[in-house]
Backbone as JSON, one array per atom type, in Angstrom:
{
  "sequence": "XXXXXXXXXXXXXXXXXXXXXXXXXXXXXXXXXXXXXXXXXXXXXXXXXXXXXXXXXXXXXXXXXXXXXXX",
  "N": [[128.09, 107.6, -115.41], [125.32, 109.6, -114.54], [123.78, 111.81, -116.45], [122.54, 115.08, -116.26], [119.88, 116.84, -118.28], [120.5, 120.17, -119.9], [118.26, 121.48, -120.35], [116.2, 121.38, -118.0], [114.27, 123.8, -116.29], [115.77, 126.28, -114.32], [116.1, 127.98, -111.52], [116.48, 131.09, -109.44], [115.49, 131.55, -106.52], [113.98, 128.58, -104.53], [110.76, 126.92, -103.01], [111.06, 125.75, -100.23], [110.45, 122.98, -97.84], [109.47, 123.94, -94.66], [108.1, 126.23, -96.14], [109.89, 128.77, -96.42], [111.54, 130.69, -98.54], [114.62, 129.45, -100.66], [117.46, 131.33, -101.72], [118.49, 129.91, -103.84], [120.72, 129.9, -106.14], [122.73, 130.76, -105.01], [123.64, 129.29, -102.91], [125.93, 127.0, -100.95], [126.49, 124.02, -101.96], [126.18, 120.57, -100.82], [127.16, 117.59, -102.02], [126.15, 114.41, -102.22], [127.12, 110.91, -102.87], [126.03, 107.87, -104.16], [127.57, 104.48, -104.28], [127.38, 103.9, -107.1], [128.24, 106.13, -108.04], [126.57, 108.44, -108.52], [124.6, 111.09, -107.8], [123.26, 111.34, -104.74], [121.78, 113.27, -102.98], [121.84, 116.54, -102.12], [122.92, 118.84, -100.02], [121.7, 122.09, -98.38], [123.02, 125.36, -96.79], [121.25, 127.58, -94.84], [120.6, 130.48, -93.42], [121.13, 129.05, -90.77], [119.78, 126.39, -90.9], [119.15, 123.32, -92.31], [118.64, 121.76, -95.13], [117.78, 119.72, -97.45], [117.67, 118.04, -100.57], [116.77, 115.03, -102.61], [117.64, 112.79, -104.59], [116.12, 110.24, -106.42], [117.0, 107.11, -108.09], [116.06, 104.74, -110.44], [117.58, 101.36, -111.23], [119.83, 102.63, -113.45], [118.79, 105.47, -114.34], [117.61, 108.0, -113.74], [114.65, 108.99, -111.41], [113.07, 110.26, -110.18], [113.29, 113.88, -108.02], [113.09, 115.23, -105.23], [111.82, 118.12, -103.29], [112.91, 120.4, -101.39], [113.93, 119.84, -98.23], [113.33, 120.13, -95.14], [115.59, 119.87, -92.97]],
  "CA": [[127.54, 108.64, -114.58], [124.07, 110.14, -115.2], [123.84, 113.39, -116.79], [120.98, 115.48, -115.93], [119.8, 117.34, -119.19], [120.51, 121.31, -119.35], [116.87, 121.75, -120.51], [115.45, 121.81, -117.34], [114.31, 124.8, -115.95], [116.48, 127.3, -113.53], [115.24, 129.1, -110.32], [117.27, 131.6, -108.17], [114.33, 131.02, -105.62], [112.87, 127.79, -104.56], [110.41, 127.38, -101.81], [111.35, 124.67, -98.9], [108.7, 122.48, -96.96], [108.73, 124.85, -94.09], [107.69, 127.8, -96.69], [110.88, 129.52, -96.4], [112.2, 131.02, -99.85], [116.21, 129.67, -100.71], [118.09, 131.68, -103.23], [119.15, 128.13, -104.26], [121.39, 130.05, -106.88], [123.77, 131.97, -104.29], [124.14, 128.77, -101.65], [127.15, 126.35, -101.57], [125.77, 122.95, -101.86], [127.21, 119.94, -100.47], [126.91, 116.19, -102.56], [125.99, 112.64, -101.31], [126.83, 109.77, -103.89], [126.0, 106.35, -104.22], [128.08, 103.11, -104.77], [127.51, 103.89, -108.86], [129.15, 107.07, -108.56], [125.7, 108.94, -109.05], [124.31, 111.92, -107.0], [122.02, 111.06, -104.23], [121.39, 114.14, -102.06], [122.42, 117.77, -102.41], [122.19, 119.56, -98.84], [122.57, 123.61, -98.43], [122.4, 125.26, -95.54], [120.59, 128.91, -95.02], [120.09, 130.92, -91.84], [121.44, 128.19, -89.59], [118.97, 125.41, -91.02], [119.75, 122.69, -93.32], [117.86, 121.66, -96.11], [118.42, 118.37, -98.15], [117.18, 117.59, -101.68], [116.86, 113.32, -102.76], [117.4, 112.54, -106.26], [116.3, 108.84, -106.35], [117.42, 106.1, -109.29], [115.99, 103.29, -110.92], [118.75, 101.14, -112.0], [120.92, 103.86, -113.5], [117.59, 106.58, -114.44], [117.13, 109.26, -112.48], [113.64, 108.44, -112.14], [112.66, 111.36, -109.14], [113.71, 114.85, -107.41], [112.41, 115.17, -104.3], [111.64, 119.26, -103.1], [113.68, 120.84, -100.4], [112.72, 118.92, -97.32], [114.24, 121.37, -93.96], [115.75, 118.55, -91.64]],
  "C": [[126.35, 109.24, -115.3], [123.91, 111.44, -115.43], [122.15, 114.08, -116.67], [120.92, 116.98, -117.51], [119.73, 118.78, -118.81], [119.05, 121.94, -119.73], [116.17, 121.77, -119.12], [115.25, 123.44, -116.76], [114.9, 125.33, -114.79], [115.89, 127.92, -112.65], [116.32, 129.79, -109.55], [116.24, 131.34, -106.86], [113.86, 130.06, -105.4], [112.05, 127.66, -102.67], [110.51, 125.59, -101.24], [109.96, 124.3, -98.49], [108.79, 123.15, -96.34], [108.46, 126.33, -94.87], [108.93, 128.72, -96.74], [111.51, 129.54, -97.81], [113.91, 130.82, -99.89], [116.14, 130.12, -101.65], [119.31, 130.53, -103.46], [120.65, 128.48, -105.27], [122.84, 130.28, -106.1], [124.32, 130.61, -103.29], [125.01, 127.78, -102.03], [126.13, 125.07, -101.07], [126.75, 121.87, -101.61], [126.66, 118.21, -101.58], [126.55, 114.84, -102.31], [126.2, 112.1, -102.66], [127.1, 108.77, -103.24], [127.26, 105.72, -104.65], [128.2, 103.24, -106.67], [127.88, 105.41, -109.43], [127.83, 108.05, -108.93], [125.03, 109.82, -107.58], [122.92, 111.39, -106.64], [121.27, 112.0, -103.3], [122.5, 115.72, -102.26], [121.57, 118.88, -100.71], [122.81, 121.19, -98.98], [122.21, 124.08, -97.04], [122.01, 127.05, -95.22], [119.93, 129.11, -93.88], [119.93, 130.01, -90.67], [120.22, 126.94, -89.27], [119.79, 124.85, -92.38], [118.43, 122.26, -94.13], [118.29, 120.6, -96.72], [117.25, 118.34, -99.86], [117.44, 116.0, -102.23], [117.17, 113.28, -103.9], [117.14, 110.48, -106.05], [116.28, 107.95, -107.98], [116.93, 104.87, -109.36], [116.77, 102.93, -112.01], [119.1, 102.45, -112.23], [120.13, 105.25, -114.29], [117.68, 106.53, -113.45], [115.63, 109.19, -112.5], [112.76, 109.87, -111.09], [113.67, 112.6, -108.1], [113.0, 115.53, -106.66], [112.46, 117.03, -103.96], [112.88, 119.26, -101.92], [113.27, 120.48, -99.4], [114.12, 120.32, -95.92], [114.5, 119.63, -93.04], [116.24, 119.13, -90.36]]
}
């Protein structure tokens, strides 16, 4: 399983493609994994919109983390 290092940086705030500010800290997030047991999507959902985040993997690197996309 791929560990994501605690060095990155922390936001209670991030801002979504339609511009809308989540307090990313406060919302319950839901999980998607892959076939290798490795997180592929983290959706939350805020003022009766959903929101999705990608994490995509080459081979077993995390190689990208896609913004808050509103679906």
């Amino acid at each position: 399983m791929a560990t994501i290092s605690s060095s990155f940086p922390t936001y209670d705030h991030v801002l979504a493609s339609d511009n809308v500010n989540l307090p990313i800290t406060s919302l319950a997030k839901t999980l998607t994994y892959n076939g290798d047991n490795n997180v592929t999507s983290s959706t939350v959902v805020y003022n009766g919109s959903t929101y999705v985040q990608t994490l995509t993997y080459t081979g077993a690197n995390l190689t990208s983390i896609s913004g808050w996309v509103k679906q």
